[in-house]
C-alpha positions in Angstrom: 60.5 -2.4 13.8 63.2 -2.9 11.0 65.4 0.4 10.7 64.2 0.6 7.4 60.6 0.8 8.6 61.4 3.5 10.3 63.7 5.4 7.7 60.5 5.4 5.6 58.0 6.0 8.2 60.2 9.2 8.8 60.4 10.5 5.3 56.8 10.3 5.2 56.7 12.6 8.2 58.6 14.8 6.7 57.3 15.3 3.5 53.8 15.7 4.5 55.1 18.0 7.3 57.0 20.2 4.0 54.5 20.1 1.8 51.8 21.7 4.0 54.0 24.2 5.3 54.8 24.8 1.1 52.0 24.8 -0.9 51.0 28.1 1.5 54.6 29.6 1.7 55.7 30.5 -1.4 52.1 32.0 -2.9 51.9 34.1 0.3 52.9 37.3 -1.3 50.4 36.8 -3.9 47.8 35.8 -1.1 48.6 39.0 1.0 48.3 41.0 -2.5 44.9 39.8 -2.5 43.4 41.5 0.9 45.8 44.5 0.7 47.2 47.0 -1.5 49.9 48.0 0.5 53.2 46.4 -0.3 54.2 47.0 3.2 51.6 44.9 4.6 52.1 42.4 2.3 55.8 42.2 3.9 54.3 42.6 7.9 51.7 39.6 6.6 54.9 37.6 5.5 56.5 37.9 7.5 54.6 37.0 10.6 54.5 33.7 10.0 58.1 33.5 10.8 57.9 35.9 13.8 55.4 33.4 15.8 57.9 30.7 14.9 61.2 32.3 16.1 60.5 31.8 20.1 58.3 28.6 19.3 61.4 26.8 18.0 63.8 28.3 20.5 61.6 27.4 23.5 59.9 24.3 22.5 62.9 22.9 20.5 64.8 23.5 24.3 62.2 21.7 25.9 62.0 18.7 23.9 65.7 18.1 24.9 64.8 18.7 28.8 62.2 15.9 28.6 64.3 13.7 26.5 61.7 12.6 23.7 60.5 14.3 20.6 57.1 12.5 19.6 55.3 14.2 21.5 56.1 17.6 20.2 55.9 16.3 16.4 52.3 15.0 16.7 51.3 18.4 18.9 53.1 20.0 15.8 50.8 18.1 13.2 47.3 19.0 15.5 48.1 22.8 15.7 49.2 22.7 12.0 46.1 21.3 10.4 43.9 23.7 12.7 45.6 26.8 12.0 46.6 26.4 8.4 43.1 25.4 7.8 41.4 28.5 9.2 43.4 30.8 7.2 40.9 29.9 3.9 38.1 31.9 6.2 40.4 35.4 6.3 39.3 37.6 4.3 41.4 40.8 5.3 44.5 41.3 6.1 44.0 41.4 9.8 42.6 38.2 10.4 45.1 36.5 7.9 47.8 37.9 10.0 46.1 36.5 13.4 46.3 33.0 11.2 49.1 33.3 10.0 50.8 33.8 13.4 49.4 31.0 15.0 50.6 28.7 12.2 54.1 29.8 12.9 53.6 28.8 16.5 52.5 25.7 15.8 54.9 24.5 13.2 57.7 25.7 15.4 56.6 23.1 18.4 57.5 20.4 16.0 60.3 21.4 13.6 63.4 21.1 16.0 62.0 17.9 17.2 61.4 16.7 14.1 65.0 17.2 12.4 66.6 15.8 15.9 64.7 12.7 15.8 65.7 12.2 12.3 69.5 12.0 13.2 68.0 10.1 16.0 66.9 7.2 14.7 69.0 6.8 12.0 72.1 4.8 12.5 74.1 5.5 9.3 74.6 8.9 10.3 75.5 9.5 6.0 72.2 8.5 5.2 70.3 10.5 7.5 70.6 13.5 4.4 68.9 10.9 2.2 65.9 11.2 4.6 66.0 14.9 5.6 65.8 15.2 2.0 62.2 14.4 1.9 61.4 18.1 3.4 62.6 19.4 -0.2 60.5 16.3 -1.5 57.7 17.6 0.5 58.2 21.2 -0.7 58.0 20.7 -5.0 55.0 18.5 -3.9 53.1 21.4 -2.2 54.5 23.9 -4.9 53.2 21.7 -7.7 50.0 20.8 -6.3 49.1 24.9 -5.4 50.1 25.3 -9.3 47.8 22.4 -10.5 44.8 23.9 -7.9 45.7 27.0 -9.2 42.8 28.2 -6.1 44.4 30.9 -3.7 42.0 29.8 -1.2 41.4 25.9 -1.3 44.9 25.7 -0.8 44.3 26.0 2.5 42.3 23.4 2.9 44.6 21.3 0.7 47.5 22.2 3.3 45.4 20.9 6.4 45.0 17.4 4.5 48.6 17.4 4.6 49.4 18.2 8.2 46.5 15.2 8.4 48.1 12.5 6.9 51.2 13.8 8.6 49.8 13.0 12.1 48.1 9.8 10.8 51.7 8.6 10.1 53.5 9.5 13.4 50.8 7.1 15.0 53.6 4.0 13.6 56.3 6.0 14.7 58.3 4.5 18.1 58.4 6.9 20.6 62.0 6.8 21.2 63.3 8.1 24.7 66.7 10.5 24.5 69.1 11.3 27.2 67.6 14.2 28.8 70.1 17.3 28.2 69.5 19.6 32.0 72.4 21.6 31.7 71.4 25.6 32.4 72.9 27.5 29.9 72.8 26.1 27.1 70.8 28.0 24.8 73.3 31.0 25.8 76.5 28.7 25.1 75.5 27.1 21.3 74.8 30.5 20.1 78.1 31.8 22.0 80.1 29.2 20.7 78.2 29.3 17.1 78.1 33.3 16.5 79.4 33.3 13.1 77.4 30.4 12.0 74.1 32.0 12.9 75.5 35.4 12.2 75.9 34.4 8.1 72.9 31.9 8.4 70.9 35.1 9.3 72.5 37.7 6.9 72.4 34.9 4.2 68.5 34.3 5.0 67.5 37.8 5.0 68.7 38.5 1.6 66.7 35.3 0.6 63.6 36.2 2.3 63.5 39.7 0.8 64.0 38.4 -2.8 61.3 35.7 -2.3 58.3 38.3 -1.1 58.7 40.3 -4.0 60.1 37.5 -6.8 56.9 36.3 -6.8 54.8 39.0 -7.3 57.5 40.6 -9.6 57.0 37.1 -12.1 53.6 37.8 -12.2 53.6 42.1 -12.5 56.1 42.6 -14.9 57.0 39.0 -16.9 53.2 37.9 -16.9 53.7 34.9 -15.0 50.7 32.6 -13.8 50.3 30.8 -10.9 51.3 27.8 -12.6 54.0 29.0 -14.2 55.9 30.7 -11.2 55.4 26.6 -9.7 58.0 26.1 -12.3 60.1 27.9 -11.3 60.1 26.8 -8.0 60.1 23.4 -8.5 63.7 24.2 -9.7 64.7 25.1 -6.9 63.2 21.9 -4.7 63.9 19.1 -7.1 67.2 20.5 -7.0 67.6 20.2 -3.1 66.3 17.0 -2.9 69.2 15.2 -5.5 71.7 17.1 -4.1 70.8 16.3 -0.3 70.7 12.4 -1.8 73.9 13.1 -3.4 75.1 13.6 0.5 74.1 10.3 1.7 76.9 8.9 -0.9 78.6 10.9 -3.1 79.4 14.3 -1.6 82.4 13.5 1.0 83.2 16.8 2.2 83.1 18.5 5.8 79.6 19.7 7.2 81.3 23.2 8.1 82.5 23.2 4.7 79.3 22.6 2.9 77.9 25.2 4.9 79.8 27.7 3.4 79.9 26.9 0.1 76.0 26.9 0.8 75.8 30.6 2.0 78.7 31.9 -0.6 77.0 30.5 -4.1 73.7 32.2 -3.1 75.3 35.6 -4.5 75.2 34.4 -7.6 71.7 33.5 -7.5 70.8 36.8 -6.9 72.8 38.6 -9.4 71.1 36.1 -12.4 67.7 37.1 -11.1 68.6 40.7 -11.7 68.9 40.5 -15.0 66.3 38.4 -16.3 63.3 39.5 -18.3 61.3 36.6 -19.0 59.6 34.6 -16.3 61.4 31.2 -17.4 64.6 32.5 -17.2 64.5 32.4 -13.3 64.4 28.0 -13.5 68.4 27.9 -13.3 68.7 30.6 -10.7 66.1 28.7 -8.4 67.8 25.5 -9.4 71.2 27.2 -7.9 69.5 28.2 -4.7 68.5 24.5 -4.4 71.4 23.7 -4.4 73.0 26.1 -1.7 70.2 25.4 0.2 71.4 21.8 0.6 74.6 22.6 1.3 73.7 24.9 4.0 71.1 23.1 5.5 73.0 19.8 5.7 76.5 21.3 6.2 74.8 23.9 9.4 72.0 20.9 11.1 74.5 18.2 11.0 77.9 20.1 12.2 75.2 21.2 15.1 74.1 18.1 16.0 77.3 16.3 16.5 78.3 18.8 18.5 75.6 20.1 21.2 71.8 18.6 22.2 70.6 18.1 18.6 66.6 19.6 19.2 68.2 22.7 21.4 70.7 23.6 18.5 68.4 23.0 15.6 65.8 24.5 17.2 68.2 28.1 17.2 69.1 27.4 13.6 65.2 27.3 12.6 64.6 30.3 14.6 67.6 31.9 13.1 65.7 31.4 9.8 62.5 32.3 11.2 64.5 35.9 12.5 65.7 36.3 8.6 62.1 35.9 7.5 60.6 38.1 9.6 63.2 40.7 9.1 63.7 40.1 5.2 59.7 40.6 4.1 59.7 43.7 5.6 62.6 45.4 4.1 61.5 44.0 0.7 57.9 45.5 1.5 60.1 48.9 2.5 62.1 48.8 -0.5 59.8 47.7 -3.2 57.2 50.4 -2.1 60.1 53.4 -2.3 61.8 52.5 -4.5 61.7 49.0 -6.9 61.6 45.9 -7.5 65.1 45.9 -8.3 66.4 47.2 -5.4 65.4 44.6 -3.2 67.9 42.5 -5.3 70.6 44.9 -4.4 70.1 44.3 -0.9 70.5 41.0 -0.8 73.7 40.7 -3.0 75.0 43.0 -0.6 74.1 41.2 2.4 74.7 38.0 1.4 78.2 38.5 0.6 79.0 40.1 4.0 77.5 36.6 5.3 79.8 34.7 3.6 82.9 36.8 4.8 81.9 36.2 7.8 81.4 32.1 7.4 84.8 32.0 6.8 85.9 33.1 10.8 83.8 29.5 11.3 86.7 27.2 12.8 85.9 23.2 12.6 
């Protein structure tokens, strides 16, 4: 199979794989809202997703680099995804949405690590390998968009399993392509030894995030009279914006991956100081278009220095699951601080934290 074949087989993966995880994601908040008045469950229901993932990426993205192949774990991925992201239309309490939701996380974790390794994997200009991840933020303004146009807080659900569908319908062309098998004990324990400041402002840096993004959208909605459709918008920002700049990578954009990284996790400040002071629903489009854009940076910059450096599934694996950590952790101080205090406070937080990330990015050595 031509390498371009397989470029494009792999950014179909990887959008449908994004856009199912998306179009449930970000209207979660508004979702939990829906089976509970408590602000603090909305955060616990949040963040659970995340928790589930968190030892699902660590020990699955681990194992993928024992065996030495990573198909496997992206079509398993793809199965559990379309079951358990399709039972969550039948919850309707908060209990049963939490059970869902945690099994979703589990199941997207078997697959993620695996799927951003065999990405680099396969292709062989290393520069252009951005130009694919970048379908992930392709797949994400798809899912936001199409849970605007739906505009249905439950068929979503159903929408998302199509998605994880025609995912696992395309990995069937995909070459199963055998790795070096990585057996050395200790590994786990040495890339997060050897990384400690990376994942240490990744995780301060995603915590802030997380926090803002359980209550931003329900905030649009309460206070600025957002609709569904309208808080899509603003979202999309922040996607579409990923997606050039990731491209941008693959030609333009010539700097270090340890440097992008931390011009990923220092511009976030800013993006949270802007969202503090708007009071109209569309002011929030070039905020979420500046997130994009750190996001890119980050996510690039962090996977890529990774990967040419230790196993690529075992390391990306830890920097999902740091994410995963963040998101469990951020939800529930948002749900905390929005319910004693405000809305506003929750941005606080996050400036604050955020900028102690970036001081700390900057003890990363190349």
């Amino acid at each position: 199979m031509q390498q371009i074949g397989i470029n494009n087989l792999v950014r179909s993966t990887t959008f449908f794989q994004h856009a199912g995880i998306a179009i449930i994601f970000i209207f979660m908040p508004i979702i939990a809202r829906g089976v509970t008045d408590s602000l603090f469950e909305v955060g616990i229901i949040v963040a659970s997703f995340s928790f589930a993932q968190i030892l699902s990426e660590i020990y699955f993205g681990r194992i993928s680099d024992r065996k030495g192949i990573r198909l496997l774990f992206i079509r398993a991925g793809f199965v559990g995804c379309a079951i358990t992201f399709g039972l969550q239309y039948l919850a309707t309490d908060a209990l049963f949405l939490m059970l869902a939701r945690l099994g979703a996380g589990v199941a997207s974790g078997i697959m993620i690590p695996a799927m951003i390794a065999y990405t680099y994997e396969t292709g062989k200009e290393k520069a252009k390998v951005a130009s694919v991840i970048s379908f992930h933020a392709l797949g994400w303004l798809v899912g936001i968009v199409a849970a605007g146009i739906v505009n249905d807080e439950r068929l979503i659900f159903l929408i998302s399993a199509g998605f994880f569908v025609a995912g696992l319908a395309v990995t069937a062309r995909l070459p199963n392509i055998i790795v070096k098998k990585e057996l050395e004990p200790g590994t786990t324990k040495r890339i997060i030894s050897k990384n400690r400041f990376l994942f240490l402002s990744l995780l301060m840096r995603h915590v802030g995030a997380a926090a803002v993004w359980t209550i931003l959208p329900i905030m649009l909605m309460e206070q600025m009279g957002a609709q569904l459709y309208e808080i899509s918008i603003v979202y999309i920002a922040n996607t579409l914006t990923s997606f050039v700049i990731m491209n941008l990578m693959a030609s333009r954009i010539k700097i270090r991956n340890i440097t992008k990284f931390k011009i990923g996790i220092g511009l976030t400040t800013f993006v949270f100081i802007g969202l503090m002071l708007i009071t109209e629903w569309w002011m929030a489009i070039p905020f979420m278009a500046l997130v994009g854009a750190t996001w890119a940076f980050l996510f690039i910059g962090g996977n890529f220095y990774l990967m040419e450096n230790y196993p690529k599934s075992t390391s990306t694996g830890i920097f999902s699951s740091t994410l995963s950590i963040a998101t469990v952790i951020g939800p529930v101080i948002a749900g905390a601080l929005a319910f004693y205090f405000e809305y506003a406070s929750v941005m606080y937080f996050a400036i604050a934290i955020i900028i102690c990330g970036f001081l700390i990015s900057l003890k990363i050595k190349e």
